[in-house]
C-alpha positions as CSV (number, residue, x, y, z in Angstrom):
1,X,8.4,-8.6,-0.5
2,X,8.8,-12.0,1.8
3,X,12.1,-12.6,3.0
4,X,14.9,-15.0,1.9
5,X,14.8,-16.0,5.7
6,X,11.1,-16.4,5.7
7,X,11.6,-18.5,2.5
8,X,14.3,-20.5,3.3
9,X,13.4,-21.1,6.6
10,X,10.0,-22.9,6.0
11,X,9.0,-23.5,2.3
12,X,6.6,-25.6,2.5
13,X,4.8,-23.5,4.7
14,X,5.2,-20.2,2.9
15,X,3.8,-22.3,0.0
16,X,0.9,-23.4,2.3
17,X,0.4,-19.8,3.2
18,X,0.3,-18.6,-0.4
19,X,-2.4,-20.8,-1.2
20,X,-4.7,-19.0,0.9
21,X,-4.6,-15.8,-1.6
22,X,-5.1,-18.5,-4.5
23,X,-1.1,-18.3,-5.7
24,X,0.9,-21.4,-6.3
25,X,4.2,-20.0,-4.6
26,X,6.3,-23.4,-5.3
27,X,7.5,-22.8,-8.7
28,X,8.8,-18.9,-8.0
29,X,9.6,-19.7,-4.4
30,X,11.8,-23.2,-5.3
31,X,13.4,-20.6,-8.5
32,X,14.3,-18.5,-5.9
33,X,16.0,-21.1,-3.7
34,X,17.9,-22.1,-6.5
35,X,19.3,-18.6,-7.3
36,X,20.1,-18.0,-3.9
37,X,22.0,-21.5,-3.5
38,X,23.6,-20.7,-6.7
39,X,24.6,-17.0,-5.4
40,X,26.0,-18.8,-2.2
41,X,28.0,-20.5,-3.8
42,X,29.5,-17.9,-5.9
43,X,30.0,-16.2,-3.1
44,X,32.1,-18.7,-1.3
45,X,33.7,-18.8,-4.4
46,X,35.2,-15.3,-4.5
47,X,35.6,-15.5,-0.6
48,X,38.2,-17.9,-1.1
49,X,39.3,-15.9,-4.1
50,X,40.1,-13.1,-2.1
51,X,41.6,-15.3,1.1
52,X,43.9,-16.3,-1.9
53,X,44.1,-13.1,-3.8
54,X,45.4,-11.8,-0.2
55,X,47.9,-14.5,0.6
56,X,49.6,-14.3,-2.6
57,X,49.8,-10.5,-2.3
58,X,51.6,-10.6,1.1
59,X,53.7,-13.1,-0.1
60,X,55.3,-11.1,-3.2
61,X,56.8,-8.3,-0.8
62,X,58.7,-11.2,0.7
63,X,59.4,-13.5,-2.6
64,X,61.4,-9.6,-3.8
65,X,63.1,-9.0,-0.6
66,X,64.7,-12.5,-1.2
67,X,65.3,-12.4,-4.5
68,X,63.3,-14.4,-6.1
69,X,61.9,-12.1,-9.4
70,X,61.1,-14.8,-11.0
71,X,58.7,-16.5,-8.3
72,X,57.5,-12.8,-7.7
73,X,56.4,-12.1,-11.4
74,X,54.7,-15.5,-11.5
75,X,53.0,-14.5,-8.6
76,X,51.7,-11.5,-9.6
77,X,50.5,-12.9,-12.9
78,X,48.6,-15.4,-10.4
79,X,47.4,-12.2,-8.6
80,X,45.9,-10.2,-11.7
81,X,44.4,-14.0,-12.9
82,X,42.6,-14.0,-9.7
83,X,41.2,-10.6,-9.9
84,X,39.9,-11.2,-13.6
85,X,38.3,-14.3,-12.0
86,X,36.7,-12.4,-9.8
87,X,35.2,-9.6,-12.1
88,X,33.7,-12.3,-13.2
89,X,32.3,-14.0,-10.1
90,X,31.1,-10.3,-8.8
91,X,28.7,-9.9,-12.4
92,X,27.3,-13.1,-11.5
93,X,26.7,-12.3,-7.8
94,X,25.0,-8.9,-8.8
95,X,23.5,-11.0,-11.8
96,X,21.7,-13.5,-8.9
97,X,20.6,-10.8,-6.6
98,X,18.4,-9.0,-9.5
99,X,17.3,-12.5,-10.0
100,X,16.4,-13.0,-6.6
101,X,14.4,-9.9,-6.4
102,X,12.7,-9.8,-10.0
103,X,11.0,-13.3,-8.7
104,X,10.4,-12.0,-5.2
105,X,8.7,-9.1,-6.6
106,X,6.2,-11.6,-8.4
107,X,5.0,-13.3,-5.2
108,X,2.6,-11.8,-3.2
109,X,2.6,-11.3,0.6
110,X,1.8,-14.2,3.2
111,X,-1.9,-13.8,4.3
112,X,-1.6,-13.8,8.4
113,X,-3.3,-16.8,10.3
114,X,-6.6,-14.5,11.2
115,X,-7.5,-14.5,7.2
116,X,-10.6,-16.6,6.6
117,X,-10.4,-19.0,3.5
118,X,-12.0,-18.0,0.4
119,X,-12.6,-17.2,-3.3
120,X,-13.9,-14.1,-3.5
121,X,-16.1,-11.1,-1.8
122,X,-18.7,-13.3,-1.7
123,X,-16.3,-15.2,1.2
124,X,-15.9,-11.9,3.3
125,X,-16.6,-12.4,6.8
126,X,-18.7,-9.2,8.4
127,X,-17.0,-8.7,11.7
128,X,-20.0,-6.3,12.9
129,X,-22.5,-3.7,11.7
130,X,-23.2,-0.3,13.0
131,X,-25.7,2.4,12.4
132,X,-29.2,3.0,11.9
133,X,-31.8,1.8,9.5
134,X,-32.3,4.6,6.8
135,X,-36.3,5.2,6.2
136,X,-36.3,6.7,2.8
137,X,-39.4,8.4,0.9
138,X,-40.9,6.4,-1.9
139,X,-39.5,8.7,-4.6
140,X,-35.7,8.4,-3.1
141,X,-33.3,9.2,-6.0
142,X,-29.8,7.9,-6.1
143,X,-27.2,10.0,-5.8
144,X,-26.0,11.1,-9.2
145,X,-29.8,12.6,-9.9
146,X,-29.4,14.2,-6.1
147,X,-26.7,16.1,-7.3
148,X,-28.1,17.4,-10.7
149,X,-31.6,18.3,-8.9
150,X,-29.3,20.4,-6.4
151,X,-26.7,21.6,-8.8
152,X,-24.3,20.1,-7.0
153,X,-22.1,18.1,-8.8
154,X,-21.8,18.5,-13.1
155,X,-21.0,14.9,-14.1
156,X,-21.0,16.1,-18.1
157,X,-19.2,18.9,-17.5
158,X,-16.4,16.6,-16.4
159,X,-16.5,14.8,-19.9
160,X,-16.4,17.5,-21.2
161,X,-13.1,18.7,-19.3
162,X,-11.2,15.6,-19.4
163,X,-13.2,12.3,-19.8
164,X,-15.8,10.1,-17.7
165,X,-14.9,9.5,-14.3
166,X,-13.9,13.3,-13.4
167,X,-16.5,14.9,-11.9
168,X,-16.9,18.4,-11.2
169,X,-18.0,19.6,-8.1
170,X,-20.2,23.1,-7.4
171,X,-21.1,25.3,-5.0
172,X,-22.3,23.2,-2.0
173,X,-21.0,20.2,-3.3
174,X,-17.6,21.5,-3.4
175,X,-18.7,22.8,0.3
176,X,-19.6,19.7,1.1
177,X,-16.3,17.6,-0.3
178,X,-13.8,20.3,1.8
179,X,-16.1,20.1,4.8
180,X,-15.5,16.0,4.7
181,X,-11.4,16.3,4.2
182,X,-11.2,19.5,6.8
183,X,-13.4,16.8,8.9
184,X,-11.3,13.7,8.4
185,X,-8.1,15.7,8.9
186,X,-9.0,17.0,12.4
187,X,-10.2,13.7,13.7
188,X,-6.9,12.3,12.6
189,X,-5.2,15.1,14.4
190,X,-7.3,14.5,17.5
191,X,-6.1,10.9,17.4
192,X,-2.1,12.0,17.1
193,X,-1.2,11.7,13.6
194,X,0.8,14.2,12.0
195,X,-0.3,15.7,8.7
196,X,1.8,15.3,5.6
197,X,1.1,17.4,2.4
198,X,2.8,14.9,-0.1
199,X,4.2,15.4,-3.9
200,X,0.9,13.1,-6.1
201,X,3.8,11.9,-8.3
202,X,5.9,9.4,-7.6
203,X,8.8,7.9,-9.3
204,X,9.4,4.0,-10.3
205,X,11.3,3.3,-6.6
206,X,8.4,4.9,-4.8
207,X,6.1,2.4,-6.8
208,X,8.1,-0.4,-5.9
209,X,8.9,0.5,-2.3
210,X,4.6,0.2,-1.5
211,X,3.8,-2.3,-4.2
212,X,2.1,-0.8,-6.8
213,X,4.7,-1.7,-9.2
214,X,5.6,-4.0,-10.9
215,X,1.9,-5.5,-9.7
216,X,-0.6,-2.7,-11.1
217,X,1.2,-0.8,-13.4
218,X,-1.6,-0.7,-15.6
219,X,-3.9,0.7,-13.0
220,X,-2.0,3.8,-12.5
221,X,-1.6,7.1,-15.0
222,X,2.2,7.2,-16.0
223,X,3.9,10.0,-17.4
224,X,6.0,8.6,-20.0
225,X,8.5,11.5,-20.6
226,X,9.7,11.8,-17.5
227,X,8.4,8.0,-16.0
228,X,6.5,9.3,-13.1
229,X,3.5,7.9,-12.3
230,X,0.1,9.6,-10.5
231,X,-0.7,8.3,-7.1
232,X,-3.4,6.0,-6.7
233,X,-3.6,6.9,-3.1
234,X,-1.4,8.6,-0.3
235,X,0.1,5.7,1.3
236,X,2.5,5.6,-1.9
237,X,4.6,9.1,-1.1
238,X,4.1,9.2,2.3
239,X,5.3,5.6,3.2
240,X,8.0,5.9,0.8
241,X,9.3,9.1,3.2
242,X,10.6,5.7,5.7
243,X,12.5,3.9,2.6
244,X,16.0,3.2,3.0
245,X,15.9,4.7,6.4
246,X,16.6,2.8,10.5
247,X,14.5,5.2,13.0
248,X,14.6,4.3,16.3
249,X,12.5,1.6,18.3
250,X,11.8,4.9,20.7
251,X,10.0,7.0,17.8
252,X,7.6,4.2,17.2
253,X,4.9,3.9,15.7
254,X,5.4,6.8,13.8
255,X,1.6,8.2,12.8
256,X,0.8,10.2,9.6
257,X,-2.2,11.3,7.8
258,X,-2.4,12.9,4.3
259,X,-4.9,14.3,1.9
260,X,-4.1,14.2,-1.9
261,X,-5.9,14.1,-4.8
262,X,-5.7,10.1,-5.6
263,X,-5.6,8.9,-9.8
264,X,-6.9,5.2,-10.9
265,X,-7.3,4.2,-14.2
266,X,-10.3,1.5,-13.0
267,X,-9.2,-0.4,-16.2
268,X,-12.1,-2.7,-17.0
269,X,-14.8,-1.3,-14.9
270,X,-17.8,-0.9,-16.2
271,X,-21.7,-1.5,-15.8
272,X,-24.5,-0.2,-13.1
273,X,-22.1,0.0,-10.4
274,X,-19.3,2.6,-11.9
275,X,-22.7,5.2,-12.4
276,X,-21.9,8.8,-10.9
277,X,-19.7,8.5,-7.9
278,X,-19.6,5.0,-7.4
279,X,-16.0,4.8,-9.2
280,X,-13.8,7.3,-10.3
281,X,-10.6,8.0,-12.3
282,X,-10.2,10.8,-10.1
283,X,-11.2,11.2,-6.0
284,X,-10.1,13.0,-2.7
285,X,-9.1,10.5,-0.3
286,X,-7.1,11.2,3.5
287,X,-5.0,8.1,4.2
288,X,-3.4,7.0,7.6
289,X,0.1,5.4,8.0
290,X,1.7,3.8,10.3
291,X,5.2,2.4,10.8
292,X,6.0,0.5,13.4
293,X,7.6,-2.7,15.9
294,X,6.3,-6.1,14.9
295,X,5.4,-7.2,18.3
296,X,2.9,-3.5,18.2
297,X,1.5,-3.3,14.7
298,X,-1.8,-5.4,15.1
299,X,-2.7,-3.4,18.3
300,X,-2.1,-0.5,15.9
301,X,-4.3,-2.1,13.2
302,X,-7.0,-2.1,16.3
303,X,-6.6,1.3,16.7
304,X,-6.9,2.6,13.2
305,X,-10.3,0.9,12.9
306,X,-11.4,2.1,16.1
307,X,-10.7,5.2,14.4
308,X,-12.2,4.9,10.9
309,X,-15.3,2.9,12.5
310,X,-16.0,6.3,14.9
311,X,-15.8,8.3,11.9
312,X,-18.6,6.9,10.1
313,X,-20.8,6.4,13.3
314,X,-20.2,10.5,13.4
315,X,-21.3,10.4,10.1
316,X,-24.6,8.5,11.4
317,X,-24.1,6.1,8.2
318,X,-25.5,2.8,8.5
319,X,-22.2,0.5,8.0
320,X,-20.6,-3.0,8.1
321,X,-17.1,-4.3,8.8
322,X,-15.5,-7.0,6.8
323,X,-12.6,-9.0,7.3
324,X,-11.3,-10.3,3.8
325,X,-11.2,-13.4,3.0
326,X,-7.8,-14.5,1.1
327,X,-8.7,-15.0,-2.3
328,X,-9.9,-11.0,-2.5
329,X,-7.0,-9.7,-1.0
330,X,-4.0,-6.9,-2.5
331,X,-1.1,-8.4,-2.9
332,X,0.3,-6.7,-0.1
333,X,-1.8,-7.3,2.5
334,X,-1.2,-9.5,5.8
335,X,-4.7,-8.7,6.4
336,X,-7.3,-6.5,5.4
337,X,-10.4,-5.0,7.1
338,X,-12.5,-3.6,4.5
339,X,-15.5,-0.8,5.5
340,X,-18.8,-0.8,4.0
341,X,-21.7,2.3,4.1
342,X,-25.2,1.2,2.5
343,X,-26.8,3.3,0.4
344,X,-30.5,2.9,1.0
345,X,-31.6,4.8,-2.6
346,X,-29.3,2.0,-4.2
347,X,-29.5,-0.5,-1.9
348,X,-26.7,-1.5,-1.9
349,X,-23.1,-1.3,0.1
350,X,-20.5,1.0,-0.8
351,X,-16.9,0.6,-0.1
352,X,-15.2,3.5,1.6
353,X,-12.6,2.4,3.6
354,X,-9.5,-0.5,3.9
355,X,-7.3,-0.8,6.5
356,X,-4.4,-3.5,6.1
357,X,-1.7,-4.7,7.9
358,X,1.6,-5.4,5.4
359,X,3.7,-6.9,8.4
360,X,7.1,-6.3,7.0
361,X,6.3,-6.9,3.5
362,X,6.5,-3.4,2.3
363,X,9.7,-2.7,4.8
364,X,11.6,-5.4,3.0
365,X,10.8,-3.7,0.0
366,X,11.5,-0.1,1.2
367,X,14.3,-1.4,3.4
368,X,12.4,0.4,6.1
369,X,14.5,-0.7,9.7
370,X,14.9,0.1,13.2
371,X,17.3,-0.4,15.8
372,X,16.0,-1.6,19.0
373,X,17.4,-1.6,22.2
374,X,20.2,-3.8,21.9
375,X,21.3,-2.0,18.7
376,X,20.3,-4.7,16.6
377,X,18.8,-3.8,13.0
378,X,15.0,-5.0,12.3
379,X,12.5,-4.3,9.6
380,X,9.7,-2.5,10.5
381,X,6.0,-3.4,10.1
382,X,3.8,-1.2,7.8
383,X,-0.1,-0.4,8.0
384,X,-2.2,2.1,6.4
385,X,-6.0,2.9,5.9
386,X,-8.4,4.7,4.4
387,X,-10.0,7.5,6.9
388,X,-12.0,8.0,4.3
389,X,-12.1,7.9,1.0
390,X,-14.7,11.0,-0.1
391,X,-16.6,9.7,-3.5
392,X,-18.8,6.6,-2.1
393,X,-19.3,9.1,1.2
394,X,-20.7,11.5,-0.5
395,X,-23.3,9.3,-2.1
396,X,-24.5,7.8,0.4
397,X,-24.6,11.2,2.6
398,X,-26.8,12.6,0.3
399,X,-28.7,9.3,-0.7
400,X,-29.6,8.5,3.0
401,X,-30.6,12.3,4.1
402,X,-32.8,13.0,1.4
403,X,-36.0,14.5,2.8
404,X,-38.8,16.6,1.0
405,X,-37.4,19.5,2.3
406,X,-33.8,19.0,1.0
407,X,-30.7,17.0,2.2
408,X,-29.5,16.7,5.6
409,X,-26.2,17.5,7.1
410,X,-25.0,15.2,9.9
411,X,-24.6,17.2,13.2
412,X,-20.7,16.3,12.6
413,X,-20.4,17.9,9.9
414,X,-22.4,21.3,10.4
415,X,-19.5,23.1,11.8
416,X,-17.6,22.2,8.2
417,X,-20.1,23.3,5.9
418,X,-21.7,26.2,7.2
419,X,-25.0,24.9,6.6
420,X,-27.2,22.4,8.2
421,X,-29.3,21.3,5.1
422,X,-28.7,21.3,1.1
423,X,-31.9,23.2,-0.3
């Protein structure tokens, strides 16, 4: 969440800022200035309190050693009057910090001065394309029919099992999916990160600490008797390792990568474009994170897109790069780079990848800090990215190597799966 010095220090251009992801941030943002001015005050209040509460103490020992009882009862009567005051003052200080947060908590993050204006997707600037043209036969079939002709993935059986949007995967489909995370995990490895194996529940302060919560409650599976919630990616858990924690400027940028199992409830999606693996309740995912300085983290969001961009040319997917505009942003975001593979048998593009810098949006939240040389405490800056999300990959792997003799493995991937061509 934004900062009271961020807020404080330039209203009207936080407000300004806001604007650019379509939220009108003066009513929260001038709430929150009240509470805070009312808190300060409070403050100074008990401050004096206890400059008096300590005066009047000191001065008792001395009123006795004199004689005076009678001064030194009336001054401990003044004593307990002033901490009864200040029980008082302290519920409303704690009162005004919840404040302060519950209305933080409802504004989004800044968008950075790189985000283009905009509504919507439809205002998404592409940054630069990649790959080659896919020459499809004239009987191409999308995906979902690729994988019953195959026996490669049951879509029914899923239903069946537990609802739409849980596919099950067979034989060289399943091949196929561990062939892509095995994949994705040694590139990462290649690249320095270190692989995390995280819990896929989290707990309320995890949700909070990333965002997801109090924002998208409702997108996320929750276990009501013991008010956990499902992970709708990776970057929940393993940022969440780096709340309520001061590293070291030295250690920095601290690189991880995870596979999980990742659990959306894609409440009111529906139509054409949720067909077979186009959108799931259910999908394999492995996730980068970063943490790290602010004066670093945009060469690191460089990096990780160097890094997600060379996975998908090793894929030999045709692809496109978008920078979002600020109106179809997450409420997180500083910035957000989303990644884009066209399926030629659908023709259309397929999102499989978003990498997003947070700036110290989720630190504030996860009171994630380091200490930098001269021992002085700052909050971090957090990034992560998709590197890649497996459903919309598969499709258009097997969409855009169809061939009358079967489905083609990129070169990449041949090692992985043990086989150069589905049959």
């Amino acid at each position: 969440m934004l900062t009271l010095k961020q807020i404080t220090e330039d209203k009207e251009g936080i407000i300004r800022k806001l604007a650019k992801k379509l939220f009108d941030g003066r009513e929260p943002i001038e709430n929150v200035i009240a509470v805070n001015d009312t808190r300060k005050a409070t403050q100074g209040k008990l401050d004096a309190n206890l400059a008096e509460l300590n005066k009047i103490s000191k001065s008792i020992g001395l009123l006795l050693k004199e004689g005076k009882k009678d001064e030194a009862e009336a001054a401990k009567q003044q004593v307990a009057s002033i901490k009864e005051a200040n029980k008082t003052l302290e519920a409303d200080m704690k009162a005004a910090e919840e404040k302060i947060i519950a209305i933080l908590s409802t504004i989004p993050n800044i968008p950075c001065d790189e985000v283009p204006e905009g509504k919507d997707a439809n205002d998404n600037v592409i940054e630069r394309t990649g790959g080659n043209k896919v020459e499809l036969p004239e009987d191409a079939l999308p995906h979902w029919e690729l994988a019953k002709k195959y026996n490669l993935i049951d879509f029914d059986l899923g239903v069946k099992i537990t609802g739409a949007g849980f596919p099950v995967y067979i034989g060289k489909g399943a091949r196929l999916q561990r062939a892509l995370i095995d994949f994705f995990l040694d590139e990462a490895q290649k690249s320095g990160y270190t692989e995390i194996m995280p819990p896929t529940v989290v707990n309320s302060a995890s949700g909070f600490g990333t965002g997801q919560l109090p924002d998208k409650e409702g997108q996320m599976y929750h276990t009501d008797l013991d008010d956990l919630y499902l992970i709708p990616t990776a970057e929940v858990p393993v940022t969440n390792i780096y709340r309520d924690v001061i590293l070291d400027k030295k250690d920095l940028p601290i690189k991880n990568c995870a596979y999980t199992q990742c659990f959306r409830r894609e409440a009111g999606s529906y139509g054409k474009d949720v067909r077979g693996l186009n959108r799931l309740h259910e999908f394999s995912k492995v996730e980068l994170v970063r943490i790290d300085t602010p004066e670093h983290s945009y060469e690191s969001l460089k990096e990780m897109l160097a890094h997600v961009e060379g996975l998908v040319q090793k894929l030999e997917l045709p692809y496109r790069i978008l920078r979002l505009c600020g109106g179809d942003m997450s409420f997180t975001s500083s910035i957000c780079f989303d990644f884009e593979v066209y399926s030629e048998a659908q023709k259309r593009w397929l999102e499989v990848s978003s990498v997003s810098n947070f700036e110290s949006y989720q630190a504030n939240r996860l009171k994630c800090r380091f200490r930098d040389e001269e021992k002085k405490i700052q909050l971090c800056h957090t990034l992560n990215g998709s590197a890649l999300a497996l459903p919309r990959i598969v499709a258009a792997l097997l969409e855009n190597n169809q061939t009358k003799d079967g489905i083609r493995i990129p070169k990449a991937l041949q090692p992985y799966t043990g086989f150069d061509i589905i049959d």
